[in-house]
C-alpha positions in Angstrom: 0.0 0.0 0.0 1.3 3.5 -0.4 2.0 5.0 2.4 1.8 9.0 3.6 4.9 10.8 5.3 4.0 13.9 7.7 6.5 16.2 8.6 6.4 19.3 10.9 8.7 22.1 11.7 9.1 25.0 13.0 12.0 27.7 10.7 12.7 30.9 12.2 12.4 32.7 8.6 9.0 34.1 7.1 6.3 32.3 5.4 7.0 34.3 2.3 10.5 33.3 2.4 9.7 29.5 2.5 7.0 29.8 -0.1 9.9 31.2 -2.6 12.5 28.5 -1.6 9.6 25.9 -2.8 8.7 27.9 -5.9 12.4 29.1 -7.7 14.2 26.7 -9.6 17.3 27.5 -8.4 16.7 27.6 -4.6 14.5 24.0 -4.5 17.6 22.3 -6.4 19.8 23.4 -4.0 17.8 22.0 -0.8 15.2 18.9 -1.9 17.4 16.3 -3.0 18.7 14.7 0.0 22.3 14.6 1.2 24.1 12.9 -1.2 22.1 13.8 -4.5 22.0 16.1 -6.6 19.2 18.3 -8.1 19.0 19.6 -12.1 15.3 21.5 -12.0 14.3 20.9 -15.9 11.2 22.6 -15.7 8.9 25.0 -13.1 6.4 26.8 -13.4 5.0 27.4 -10.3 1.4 28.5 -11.0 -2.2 26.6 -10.9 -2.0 23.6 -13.4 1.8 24.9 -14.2 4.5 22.0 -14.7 7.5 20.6 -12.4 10.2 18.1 -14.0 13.2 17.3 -11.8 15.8 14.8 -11.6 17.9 13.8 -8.4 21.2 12.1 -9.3 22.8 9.8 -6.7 26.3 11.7 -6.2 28.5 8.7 -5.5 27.1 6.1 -8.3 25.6 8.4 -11.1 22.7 7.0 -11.3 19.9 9.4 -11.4 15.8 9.1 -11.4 13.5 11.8 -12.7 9.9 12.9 -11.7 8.0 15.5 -12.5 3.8 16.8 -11.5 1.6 19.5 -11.6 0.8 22.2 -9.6 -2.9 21.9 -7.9 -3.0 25.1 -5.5 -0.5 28.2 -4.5 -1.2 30.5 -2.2 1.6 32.4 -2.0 3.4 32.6 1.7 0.5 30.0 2.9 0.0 27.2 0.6 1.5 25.2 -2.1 -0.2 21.4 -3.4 1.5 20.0 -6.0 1.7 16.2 -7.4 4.8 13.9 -8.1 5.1 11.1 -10.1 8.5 8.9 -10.9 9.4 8.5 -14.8 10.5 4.7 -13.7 7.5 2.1 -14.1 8.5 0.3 -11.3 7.3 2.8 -9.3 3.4 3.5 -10.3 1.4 6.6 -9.1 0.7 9.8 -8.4 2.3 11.1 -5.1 0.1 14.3 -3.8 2.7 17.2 -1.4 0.6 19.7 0.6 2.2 22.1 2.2 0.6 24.6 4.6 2.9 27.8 6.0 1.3 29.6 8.8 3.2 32.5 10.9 4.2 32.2 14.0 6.3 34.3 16.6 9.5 33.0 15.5 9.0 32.6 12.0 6.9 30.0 10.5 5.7 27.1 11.4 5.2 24.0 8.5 3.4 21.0 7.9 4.0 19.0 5.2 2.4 16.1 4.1 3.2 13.9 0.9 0.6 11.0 -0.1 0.9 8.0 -1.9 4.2 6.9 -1.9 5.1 4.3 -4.0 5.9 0.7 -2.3 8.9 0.5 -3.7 10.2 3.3 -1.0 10.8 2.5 2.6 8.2 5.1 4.1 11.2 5.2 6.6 13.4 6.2 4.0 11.2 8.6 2.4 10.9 10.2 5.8 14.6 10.3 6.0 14.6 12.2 2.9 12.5 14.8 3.7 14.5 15.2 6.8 17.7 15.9 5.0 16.0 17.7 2.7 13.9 20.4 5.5 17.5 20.5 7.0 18.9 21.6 4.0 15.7 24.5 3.8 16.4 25.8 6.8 19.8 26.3 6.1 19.0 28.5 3.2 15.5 30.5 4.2 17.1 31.3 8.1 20.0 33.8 7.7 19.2 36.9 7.0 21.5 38.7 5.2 20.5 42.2 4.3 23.2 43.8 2.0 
């Protein structure tokens, strides 16, 4: 059965700031692929039925997977739902990512919630992922560096 990963955090950046990090090409490749991948962003455009085509490249054997979806809802600095779905046929599907920003005193406070995974991933490695990978957007969204 696929199985659904939730994640929640709390990043001591704006709402606005997240949202962006999720919607430019250049920011999402350099924090969603895990540690030890790499991101090339071959498509997004990050507006209501707009396209996403990615793939993540495994940095120590080359080998690389691609997956790509549409965008269902953005509301920018609040919302963003999007599907996912992997090129390879062994892994079937349509994933669905909701993620909901809301502010909070410190910054902004996430949930995130990706349906449907494919069998073929460990739900405890997909949560793994994401780990790495909400690691990796905090690193970028949190300084502030005005000049």
């Amino acid at each position: 059965m696929p199985s659904t990963i939730r994640l929640h955090r709390v990043i001591a950046a704006s709402p606005d700031k997240i949202y962006r990090a999720f919607t430019e090409p250049d920011a999402i490749a350099s924090w969603l692929p895990p540690y030890g991948f790499l991101c090339t962003v071959h498509e997004l455009d990050a507006r209501v039925d707009g396209r996403h085509r990615m793939s993540f490249r495994n940095f120590t054997t080359g080998q690389s997977h691609s997956f790509g979806g549409t965008y269902l809802e953005l509301v920018p600095g609040e919302r963003l739902v999007y599907t996912d779905g992997f090129d390879d046929p062994a892994m079937p599907g349509e994933m669905r990512v909701t993620v909901v920003l809301t502010p909070v005193t410190v910054g902004t406070e996430m949930h995130v919630e990706q349906d449907g995974v494919p069998d073929l991933i460990p739900a405890e490695a997909c949560y793994l992922g994401w780990q790495d990978s909400l690691h990796k957007l905090k690193r970028l969204v949190e300084p502030e560096i005005n000049q």
